[in-house]
N, C-alpha and C positions, 0 to 999 in steps of 0.2 A: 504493500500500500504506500509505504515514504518511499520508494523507489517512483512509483507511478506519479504521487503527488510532488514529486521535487520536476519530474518531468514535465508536467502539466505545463506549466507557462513557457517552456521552452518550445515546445511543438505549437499554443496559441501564436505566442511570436514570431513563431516562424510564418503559420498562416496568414497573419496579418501582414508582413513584411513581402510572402509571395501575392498577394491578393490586393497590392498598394494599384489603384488605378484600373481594376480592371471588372468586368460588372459582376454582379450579385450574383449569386451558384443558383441554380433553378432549382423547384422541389425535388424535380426528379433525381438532380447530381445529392441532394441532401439525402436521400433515400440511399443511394450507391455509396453515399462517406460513411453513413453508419455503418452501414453490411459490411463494411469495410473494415472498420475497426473493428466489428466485431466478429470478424472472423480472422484478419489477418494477425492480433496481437490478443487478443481475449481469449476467444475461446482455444485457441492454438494453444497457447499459452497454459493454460487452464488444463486441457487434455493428455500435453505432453507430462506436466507434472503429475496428474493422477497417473499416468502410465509407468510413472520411476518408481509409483509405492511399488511394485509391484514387479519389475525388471529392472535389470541393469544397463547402468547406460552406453556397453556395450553394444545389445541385441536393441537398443531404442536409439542410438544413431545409426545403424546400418537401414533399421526401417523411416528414420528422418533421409537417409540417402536417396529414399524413392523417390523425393521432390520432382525433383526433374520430369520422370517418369508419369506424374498425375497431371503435371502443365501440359506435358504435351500429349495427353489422351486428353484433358479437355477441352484444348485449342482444336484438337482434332474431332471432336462431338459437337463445340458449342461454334466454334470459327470455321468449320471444313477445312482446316490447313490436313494437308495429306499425307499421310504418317506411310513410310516408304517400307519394306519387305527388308531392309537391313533396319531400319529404328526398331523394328518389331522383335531380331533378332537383338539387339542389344538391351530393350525392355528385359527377356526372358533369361539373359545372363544375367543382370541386376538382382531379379527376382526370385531366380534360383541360391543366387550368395544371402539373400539371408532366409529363404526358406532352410537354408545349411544351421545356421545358427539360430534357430525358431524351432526346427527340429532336436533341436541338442538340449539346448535348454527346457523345452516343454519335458523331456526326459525327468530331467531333475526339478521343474516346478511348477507342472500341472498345468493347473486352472489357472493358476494367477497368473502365470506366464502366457495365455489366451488371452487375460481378460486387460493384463498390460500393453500387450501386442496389440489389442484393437484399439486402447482409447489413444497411444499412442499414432498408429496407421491413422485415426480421427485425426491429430493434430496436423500430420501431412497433407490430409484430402487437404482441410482447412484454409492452409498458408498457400498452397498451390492456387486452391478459390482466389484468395485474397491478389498472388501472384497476377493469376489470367485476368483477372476484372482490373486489377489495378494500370495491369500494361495496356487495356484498351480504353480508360480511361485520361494515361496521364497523357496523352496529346491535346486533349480537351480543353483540360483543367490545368495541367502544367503540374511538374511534380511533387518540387514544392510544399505548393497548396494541399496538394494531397495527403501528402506525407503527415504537415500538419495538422490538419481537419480528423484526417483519421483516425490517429495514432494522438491525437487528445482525445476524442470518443472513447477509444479504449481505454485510457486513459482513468476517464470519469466510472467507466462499467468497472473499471479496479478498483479504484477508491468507494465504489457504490459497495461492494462484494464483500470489504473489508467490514462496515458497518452493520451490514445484513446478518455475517457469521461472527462477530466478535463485538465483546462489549469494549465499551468506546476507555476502560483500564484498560486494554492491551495497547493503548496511545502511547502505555511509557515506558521507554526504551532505553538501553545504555546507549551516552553518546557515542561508542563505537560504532554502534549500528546506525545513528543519523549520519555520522560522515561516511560511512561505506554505504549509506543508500544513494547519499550526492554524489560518489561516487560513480555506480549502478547506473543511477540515472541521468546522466550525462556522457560517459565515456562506452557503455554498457547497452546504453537503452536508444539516447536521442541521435548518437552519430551515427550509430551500425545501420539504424532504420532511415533515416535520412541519406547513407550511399546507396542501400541498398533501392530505393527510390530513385536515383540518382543513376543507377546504374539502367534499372528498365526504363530509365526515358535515353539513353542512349542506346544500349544494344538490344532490347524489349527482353519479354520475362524468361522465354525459356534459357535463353545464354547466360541472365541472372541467376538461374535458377542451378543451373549447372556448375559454375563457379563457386556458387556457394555449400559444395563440395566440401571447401576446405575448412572451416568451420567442422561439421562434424566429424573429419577425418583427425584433426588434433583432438576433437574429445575423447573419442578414441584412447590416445595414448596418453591423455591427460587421466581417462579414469582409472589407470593402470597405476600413474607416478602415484597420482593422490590419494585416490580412493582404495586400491590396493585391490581390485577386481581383475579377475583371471584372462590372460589374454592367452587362450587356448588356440589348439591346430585348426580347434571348427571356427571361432571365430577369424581364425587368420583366414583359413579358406573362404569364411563368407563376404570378411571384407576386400580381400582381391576379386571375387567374382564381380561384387556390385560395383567397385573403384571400375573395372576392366568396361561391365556395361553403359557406366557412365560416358566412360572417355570413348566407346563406341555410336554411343548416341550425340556427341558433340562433334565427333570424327564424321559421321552420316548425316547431321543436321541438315 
């Protein structure tokens, strides 16, 4: 919640700043900023974390790797862009490396490990959403703007969420935690969502989408350093297979 709320005026500011002179957003684009926020940073967001009670964040970035993978099946469904007989073939290696590591784990954890696996697999549909609508968007609106409007929406649904589930004592906090959330929320929250913005109005979503690869591939070996979680053969094999289908799908783009 002090993560979200420290960010708050940064993202208004920025909408205000991209929005200097130029006319008023129509109901319809107001409709498309919330859906927006609340799918690209909320409920994403949201889902992914219910899916770590439950998995580790091994087998839950190799399924955040599928990004790519749901932008371009639904550019492919909702835009007709034409999905070629080798992207199809690169989809199916993706998607075999962590069926490898979804099979291993379901081994050792059941149900929970299903039920991680989808709210997680939820968060990807999600941000993909967010991805496709955004990229058809920001020619519109301008990125900016987007970014902004958006991504304060979400914003406001976190700070809402906090109130709803927690009484308004859990406000106080050691000063530690207020300067690692102004941390958070600046270096953490507002710049990464702002390049990434940044990024689909220049090379559009799915190339965005690909690149940001590398983010979950250092989690990977981050949750290894830190967390001290197993980097086993099957996860080795499953993360080559997906790394391999990715850079097939950016190879055949």
């Amino acid at each position: 919640m002090y993560r979200m709320l420290f960010a708050l005026p940064l993202f208004l500011a920025l909408s205000w700043w991209a929005g200097r002179g130029k006319p008023p957003i129509a109901r319809e684009d107001w409709a498309l900023l919330t859906f927006l926020g609340f799918t690209g940073y909320y409920l994403a967001s949201f889902l992914d974390f219910s899916g770590l009670q439950y998995i580790g964040a091994n087998l839950e970035r190799l399924i955040l790797y599928l990004n790519p993978t749901f932008v371009l099946a639904m550019s492919a469904i909702f835009f007709k862009v034409k999905v070629t007989p080798k992207q199809w073939l690169a989809l199916l290696v993706s998607y075999g490396g962590v069926l490898i590591v979804f099979g291993h784990d379901i081994s050792l954890g059941g149900d929970d490990v299903v039920l991680g696996s989808l709210l997680v697999l939820g968060s990807a549909v999600s941000y993909a959403t967010y991805l496709v609508l955004s990229g058809q968007a920001v020619q519109r609106l301008g990125a900016l703007r987007i970014t902004g409007l958006a991504t304060a929406i979400a914003c406001v649904l976190c700070i809402a969420q906090f109130f709803v589930l927690r009484p308004v004592s859990a406000l106080h906090v050691a000063p530690e935690v207020i300067s690692l959330s102004i941390l958070n929320a600046t270096l953490c929250t507002f710049l990464p969502v702002l390049m990434v913005m940044l990024a689909v109005e220049r090379v559009g979503a799915p190339v965005t989408s690909q690149m940001g690869i590398i983010g979950p591939l250092s989690t990977v070996f981050l949750s290894v350093l830190i967390l001290g979680e197993p980097f086993t053969m099957w996860t080795a094999a499953g993360t080559v297979l997906v790394l391999l289908g990715i850079w097939l799908l950016t190879r055949w783009k």
